[in-house]
mmCIF file of the C-alpha atoms, coordinates in Angstrom:
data_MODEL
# 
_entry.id   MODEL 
# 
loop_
_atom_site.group_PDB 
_atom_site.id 
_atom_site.type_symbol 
_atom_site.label_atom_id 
_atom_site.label_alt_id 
_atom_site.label_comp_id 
_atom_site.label_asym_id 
_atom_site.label_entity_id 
_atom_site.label_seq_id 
_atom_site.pdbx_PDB_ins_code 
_atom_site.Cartn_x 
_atom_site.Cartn_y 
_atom_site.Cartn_z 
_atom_site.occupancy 
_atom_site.B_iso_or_equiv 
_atom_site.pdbx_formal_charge 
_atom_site.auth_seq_id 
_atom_site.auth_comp_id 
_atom_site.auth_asym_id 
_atom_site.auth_atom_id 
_atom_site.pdbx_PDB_model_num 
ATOM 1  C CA . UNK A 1 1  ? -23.197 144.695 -91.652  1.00 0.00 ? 1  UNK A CA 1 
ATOM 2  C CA . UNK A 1 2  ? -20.042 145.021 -93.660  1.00 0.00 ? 2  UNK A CA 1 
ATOM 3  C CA . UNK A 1 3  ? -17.291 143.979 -95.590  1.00 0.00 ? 3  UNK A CA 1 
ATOM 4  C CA . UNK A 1 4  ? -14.578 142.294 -93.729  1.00 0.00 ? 4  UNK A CA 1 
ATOM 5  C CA . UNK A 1 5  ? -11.670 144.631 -95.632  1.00 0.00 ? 5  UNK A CA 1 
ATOM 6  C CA . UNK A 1 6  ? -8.845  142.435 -94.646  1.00 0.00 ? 6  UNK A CA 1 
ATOM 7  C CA . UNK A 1 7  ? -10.521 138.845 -95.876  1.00 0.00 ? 7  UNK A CA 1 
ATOM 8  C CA . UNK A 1 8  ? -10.702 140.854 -99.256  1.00 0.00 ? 8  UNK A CA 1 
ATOM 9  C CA . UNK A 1 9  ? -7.550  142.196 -99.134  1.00 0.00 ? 9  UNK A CA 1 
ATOM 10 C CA . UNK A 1 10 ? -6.462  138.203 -98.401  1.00 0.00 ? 10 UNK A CA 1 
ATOM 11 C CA . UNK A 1 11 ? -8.398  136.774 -100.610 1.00 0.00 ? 11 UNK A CA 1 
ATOM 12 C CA . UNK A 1 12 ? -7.456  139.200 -104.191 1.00 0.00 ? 12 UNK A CA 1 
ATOM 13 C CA . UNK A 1 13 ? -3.776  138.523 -103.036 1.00 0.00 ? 13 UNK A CA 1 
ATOM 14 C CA . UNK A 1 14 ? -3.924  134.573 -103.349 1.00 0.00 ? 14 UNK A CA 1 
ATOM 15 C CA . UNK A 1 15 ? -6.337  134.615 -106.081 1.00 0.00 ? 15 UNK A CA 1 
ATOM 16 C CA . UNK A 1 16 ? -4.062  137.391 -108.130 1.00 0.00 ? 16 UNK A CA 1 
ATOM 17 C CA . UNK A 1 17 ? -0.679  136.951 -106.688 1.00 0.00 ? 17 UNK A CA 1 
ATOM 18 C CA . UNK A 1 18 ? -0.846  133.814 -104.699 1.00 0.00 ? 18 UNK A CA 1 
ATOM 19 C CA . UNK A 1 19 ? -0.155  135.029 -101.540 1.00 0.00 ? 19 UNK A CA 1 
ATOM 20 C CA . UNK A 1 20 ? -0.769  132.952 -98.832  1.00 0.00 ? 20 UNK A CA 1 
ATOM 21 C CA . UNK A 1 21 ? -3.075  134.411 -96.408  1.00 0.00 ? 21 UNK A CA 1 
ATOM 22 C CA . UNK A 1 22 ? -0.653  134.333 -93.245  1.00 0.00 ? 22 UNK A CA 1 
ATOM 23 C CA . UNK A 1 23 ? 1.575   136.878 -95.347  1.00 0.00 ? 23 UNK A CA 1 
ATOM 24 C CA . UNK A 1 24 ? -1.317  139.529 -95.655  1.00 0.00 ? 24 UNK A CA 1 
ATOM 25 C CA . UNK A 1 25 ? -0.786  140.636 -91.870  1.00 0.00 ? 25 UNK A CA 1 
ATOM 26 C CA . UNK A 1 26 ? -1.803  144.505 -91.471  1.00 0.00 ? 26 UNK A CA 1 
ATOM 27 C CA . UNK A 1 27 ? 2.070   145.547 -91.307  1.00 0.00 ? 27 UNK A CA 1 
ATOM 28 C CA . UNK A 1 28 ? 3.363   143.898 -94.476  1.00 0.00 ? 28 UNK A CA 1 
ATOM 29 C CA . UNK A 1 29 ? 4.276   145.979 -96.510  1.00 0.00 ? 29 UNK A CA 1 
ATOM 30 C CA . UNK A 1 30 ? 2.340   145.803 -100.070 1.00 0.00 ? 30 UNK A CA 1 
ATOM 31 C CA . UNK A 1 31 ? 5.331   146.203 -102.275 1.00 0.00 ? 31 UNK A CA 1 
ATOM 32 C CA . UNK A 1 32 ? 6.719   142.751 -100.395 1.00 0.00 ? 32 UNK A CA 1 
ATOM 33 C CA . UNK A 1 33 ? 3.078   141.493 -101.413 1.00 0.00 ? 33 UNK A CA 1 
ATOM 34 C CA . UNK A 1 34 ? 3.833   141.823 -104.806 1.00 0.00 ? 34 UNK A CA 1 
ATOM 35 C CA . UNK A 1 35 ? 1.500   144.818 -105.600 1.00 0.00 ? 35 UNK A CA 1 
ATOM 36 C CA . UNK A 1 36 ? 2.681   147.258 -107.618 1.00 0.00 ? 36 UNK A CA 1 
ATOM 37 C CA . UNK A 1 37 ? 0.751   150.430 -109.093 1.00 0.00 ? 37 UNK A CA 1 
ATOM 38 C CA . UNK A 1 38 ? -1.082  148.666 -111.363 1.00 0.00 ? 38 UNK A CA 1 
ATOM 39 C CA . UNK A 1 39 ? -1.747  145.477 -109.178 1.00 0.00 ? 39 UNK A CA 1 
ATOM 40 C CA . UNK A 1 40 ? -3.689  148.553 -106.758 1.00 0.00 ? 40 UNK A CA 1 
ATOM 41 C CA . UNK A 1 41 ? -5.713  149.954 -109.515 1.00 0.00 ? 41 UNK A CA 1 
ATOM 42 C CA . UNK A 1 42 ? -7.074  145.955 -110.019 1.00 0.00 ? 42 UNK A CA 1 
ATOM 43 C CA . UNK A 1 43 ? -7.727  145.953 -106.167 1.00 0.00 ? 43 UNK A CA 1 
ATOM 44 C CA . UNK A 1 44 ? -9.520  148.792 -106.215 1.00 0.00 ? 44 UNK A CA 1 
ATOM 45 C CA . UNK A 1 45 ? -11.845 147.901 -109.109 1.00 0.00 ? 45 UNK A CA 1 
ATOM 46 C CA . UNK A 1 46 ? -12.088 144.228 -107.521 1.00 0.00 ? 46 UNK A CA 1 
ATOM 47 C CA . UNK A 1 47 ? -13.109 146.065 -104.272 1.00 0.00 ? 47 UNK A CA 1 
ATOM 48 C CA . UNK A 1 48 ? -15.641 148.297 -105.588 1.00 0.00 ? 48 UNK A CA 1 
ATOM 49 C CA . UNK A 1 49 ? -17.414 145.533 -107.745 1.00 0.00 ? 49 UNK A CA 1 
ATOM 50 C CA . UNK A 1 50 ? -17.548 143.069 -104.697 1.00 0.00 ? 50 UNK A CA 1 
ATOM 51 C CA . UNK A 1 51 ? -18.384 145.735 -102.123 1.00 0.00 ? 51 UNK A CA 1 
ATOM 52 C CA . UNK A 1 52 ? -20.932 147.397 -104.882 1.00 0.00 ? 52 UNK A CA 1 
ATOM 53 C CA . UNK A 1 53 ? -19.439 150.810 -103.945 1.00 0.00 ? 53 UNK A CA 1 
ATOM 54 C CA . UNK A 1 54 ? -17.514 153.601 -105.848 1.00 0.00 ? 54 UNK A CA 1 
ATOM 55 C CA . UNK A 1 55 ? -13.825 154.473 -104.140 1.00 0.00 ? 55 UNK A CA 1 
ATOM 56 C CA . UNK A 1 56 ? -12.634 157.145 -106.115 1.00 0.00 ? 56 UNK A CA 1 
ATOM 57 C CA . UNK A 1 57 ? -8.461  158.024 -105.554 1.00 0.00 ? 57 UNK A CA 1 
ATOM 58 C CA . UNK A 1 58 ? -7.962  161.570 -105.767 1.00 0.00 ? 58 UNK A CA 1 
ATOM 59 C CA . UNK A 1 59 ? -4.864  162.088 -107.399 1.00 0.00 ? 59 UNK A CA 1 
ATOM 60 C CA . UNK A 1 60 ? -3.645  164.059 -104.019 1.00 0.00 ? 60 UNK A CA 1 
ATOM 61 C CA . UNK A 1 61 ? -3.683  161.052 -101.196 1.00 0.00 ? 61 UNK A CA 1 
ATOM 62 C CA . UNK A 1 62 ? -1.347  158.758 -100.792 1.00 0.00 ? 62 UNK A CA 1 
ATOM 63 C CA . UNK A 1 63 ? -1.412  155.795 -102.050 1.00 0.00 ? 63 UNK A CA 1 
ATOM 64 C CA . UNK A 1 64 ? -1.144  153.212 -99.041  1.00 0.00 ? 64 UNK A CA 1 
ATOM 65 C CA . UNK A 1 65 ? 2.473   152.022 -98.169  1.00 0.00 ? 65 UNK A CA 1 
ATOM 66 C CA . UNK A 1 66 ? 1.024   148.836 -95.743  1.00 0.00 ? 66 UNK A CA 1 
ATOM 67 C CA . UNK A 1 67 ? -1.679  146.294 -95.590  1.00 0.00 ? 67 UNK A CA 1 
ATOM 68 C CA . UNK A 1 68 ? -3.252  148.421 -92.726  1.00 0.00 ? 68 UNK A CA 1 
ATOM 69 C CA . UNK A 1 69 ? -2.978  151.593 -94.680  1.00 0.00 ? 69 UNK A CA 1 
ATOM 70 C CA . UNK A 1 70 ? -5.046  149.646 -97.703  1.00 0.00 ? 70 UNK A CA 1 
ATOM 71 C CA . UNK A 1 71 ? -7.911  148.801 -95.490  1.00 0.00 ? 71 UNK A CA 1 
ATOM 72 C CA . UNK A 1 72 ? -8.488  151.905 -94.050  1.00 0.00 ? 72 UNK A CA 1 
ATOM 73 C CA . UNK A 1 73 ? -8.232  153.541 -96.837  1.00 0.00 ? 73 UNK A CA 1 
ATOM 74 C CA . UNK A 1 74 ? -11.404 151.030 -98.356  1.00 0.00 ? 74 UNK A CA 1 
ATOM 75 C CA . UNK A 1 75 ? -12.956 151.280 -95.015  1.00 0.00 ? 75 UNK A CA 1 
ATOM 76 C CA . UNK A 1 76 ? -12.777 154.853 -95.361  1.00 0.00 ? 76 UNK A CA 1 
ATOM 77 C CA . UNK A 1 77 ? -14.584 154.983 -98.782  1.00 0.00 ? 77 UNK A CA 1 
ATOM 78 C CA . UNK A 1 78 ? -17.236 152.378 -97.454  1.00 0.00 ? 78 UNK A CA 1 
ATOM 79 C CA . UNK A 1 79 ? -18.097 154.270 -94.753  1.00 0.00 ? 79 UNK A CA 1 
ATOM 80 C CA . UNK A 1 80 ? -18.702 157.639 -97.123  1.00 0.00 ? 80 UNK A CA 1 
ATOM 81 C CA . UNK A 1 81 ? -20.637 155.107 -99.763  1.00 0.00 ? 81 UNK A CA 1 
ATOM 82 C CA . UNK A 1 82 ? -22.531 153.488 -97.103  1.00 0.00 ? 82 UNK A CA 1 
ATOM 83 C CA . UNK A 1 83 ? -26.528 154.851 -97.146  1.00 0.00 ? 83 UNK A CA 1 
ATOM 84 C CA . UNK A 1 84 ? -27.157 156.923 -94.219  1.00 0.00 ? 84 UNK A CA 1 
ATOM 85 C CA . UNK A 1 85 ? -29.616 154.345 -91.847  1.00 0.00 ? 85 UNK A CA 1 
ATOM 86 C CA . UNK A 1 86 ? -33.337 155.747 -92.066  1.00 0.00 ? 86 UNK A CA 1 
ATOM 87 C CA . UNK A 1 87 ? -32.509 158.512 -94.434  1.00 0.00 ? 87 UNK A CA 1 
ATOM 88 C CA . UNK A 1 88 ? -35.127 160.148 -96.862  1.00 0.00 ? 88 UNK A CA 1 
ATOM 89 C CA . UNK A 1 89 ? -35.358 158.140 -99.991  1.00 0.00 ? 89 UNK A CA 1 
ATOM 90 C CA . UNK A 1 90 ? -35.486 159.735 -103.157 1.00 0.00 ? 90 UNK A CA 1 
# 
């Protein structure tokens, strides 16, 4: 199943930014990337149209710091949008 979080993570950042894929390494930092506030808003819309999911930011978490933090974060809000396997259909 899944999305591989870190290939889309890779990929938006040499599309967007051109960041070449050896860069996006789950320690970098995402400020070094290049992404600023409003660079992260566009990933997260990007991720939620390609994934076909909702990730809704409160405006209480933090805001990932590292490439890592990003993709759990995503994973995170996959996981919760993901359909529970042989549940009840309404």
């Amino acid at each position: 199943m899944g999305v591989d979080t870190l290939q889309l993570v890779k990929d938006f950042l040499a599309e967007r930014l051109e960041v070449p894929g050896d860069k996006v390494v789950p320690e970098a930092e995402l400020s070094d990337l290049g992404v600023d506030s409003l660079m992260f808003a566009e990933m997260l819309f990007e991720f939620e149209d390609r994934a076909k999911v909702n990730i809704d930011i409160t405006s209480g978490e933090v805001l990932p710091k590292t490439v890592a933090d990003l993709v759990t974060l995503i994973d995170a809000h996959l996981s919760q949008a993901a359909p529970a396997a042989g549940g009840a259909g309404t």
